[in-house]
C-alpha positions in Angstrom: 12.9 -46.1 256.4 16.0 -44.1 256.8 19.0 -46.0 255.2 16.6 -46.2 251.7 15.7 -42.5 252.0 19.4 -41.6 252.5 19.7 -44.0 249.4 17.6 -44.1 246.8 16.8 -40.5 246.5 20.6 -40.2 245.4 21.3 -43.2 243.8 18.4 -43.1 241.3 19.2 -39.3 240.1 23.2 -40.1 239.9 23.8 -39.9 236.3 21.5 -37.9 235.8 23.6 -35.4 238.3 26.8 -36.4 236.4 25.7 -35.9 233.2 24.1 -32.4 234.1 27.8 -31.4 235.8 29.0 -31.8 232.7 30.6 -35.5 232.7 30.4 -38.3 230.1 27.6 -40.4 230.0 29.8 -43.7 229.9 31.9 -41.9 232.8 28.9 -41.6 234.7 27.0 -44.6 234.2 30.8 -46.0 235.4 31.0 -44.9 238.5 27.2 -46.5 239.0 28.8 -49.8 238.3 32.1 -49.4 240.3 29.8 -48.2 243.6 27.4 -51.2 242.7 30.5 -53.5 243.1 32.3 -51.9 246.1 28.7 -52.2 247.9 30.0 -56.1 247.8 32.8 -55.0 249.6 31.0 -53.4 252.3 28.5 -55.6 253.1 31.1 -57.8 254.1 33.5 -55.5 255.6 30.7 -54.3 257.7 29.0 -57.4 258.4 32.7 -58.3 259.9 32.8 -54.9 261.7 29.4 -55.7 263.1 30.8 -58.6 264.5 34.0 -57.3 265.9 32.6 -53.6 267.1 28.9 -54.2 267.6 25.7 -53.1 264.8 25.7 -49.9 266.5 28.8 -48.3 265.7 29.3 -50.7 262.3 26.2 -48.8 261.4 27.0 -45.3 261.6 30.8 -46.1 260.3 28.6 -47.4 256.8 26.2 -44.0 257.4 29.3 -42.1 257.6 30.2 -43.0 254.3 27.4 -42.7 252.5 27.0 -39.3 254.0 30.4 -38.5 253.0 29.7 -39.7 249.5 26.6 -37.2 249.0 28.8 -34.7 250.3 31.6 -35.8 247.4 28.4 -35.0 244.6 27.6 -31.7 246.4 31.5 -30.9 246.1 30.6 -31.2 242.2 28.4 -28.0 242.7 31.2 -25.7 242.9 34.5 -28.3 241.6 33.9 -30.2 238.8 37.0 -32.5 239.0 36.5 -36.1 238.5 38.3 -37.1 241.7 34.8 -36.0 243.1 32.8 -38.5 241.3 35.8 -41.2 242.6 35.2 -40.2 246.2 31.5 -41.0 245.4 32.1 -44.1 244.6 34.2 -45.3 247.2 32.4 -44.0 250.0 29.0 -44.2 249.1 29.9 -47.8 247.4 31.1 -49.1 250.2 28.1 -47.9 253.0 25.0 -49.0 250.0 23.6 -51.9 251.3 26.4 -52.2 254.8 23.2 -51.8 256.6 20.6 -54.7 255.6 22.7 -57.6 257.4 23.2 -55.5 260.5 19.6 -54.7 261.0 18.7 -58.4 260.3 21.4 -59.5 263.1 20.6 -56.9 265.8 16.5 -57.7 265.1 17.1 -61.0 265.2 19.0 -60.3 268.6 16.6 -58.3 270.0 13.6 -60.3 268.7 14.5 -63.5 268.1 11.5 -66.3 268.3 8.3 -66.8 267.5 7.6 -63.0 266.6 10.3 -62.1 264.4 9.0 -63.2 261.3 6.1 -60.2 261.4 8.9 -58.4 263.3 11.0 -58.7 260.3 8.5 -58.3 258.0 7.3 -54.5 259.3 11.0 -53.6 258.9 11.2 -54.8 255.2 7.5 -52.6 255.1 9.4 -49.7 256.2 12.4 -49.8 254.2 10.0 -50.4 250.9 8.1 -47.8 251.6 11.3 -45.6 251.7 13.0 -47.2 249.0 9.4 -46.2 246.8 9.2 -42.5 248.9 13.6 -41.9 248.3 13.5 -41.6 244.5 10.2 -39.8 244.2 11.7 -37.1 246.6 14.5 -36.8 244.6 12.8 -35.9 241.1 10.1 -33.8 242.9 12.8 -31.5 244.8 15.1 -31.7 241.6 12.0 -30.6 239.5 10.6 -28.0 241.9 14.0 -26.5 243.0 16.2 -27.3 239.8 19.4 -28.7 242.1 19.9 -31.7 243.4 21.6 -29.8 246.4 18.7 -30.3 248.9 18.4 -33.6 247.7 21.9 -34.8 248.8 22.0 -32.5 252.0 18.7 -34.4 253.1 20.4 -37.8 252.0 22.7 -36.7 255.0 20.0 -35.8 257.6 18.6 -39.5 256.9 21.8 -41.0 257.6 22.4 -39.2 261.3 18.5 -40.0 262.1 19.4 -43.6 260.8 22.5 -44.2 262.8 20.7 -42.4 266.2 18.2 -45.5 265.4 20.6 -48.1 265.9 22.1 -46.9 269.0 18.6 -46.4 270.5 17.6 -50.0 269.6 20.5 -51.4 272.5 21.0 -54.8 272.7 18.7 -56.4 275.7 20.2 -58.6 278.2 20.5 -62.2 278.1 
């Protein structure tokens, strides 16, 4: 339930955000497009990584850049340059959606056979239900506190509880 809490409540208020800071509403709906095709990028690229490094620390690399890329929208708060919005992309581009083939590779590691369908299945349960509770968050906090701000900070707080998940999953023994 993490990486779609970390995700969704951001991604789903985006433009929104940009266009409140003041940006274009073809700029904004831009940069939507441009992460949605770096997050091609980085499935591979971390896919790779999981391969080379291990899930574990492919993981928290991807978390690290979403988390970085909420930070970029916060930076919009008090700087309202464009370069911001760029960072955004990029970062948070390349971690959406790095996460889904390393959690299918280390479950199906760790509980491959005759279970892992219903295994498999609870962990798609779990990241619906997060991808339904992520955007929800966001509009209730946005509507309640007027900012985004606790939004994006909370995005970041998912992302370090999501990553300690990986590393406390360990790989067993053949």
């Amino acid at each position: 339930m993490c990486t779609p809490l970390a995700v969704f409540s951001v991604t789903t208020h985006q433009v929104a955000f940009a266009i409140d800071r003041g940006f274009e509403p073809m700029l904004a709906a831009s940069v939507f497009g441009v992460m949605g095709l770096l997050s091609i990028a980085g499935r591979a690229s971390f896919g790779l990584a999981a391969d080379r490094i291990g899930g574990p620390l492919a993981a928290t690399i991807s978390y690290g850049c979403t988390a970085c890329g909420s930070l970029a929208l916060l930076a919009l708060d008090s700087d309202r340059h464009v370069g911001w919005l760029v960072a955004y992309a990029l970062l948070f581009g390349l971690g959406f959606g790095a996460r889904g083939p390393i959690i299918t590779a280390m479950a199906s590691d760790l509980f491959g056979g005759r279970r892992f369908g219903v295994i498999y299945g609870a962990l798609s349960v779990g990241n619906g239900i997060g991808g339904a509770i992520g955007p929800w968050f966001g509009g209730v906090v946005h509507d309640v506190m007027g900012s985004y701000r606790v939004v994006f900070l909370t995005s970041m707080v998912f992302c370090a509880v999501g990553s300690a998940c990986f590393w406390l999953a360990g790989r067993r023994s053949p």
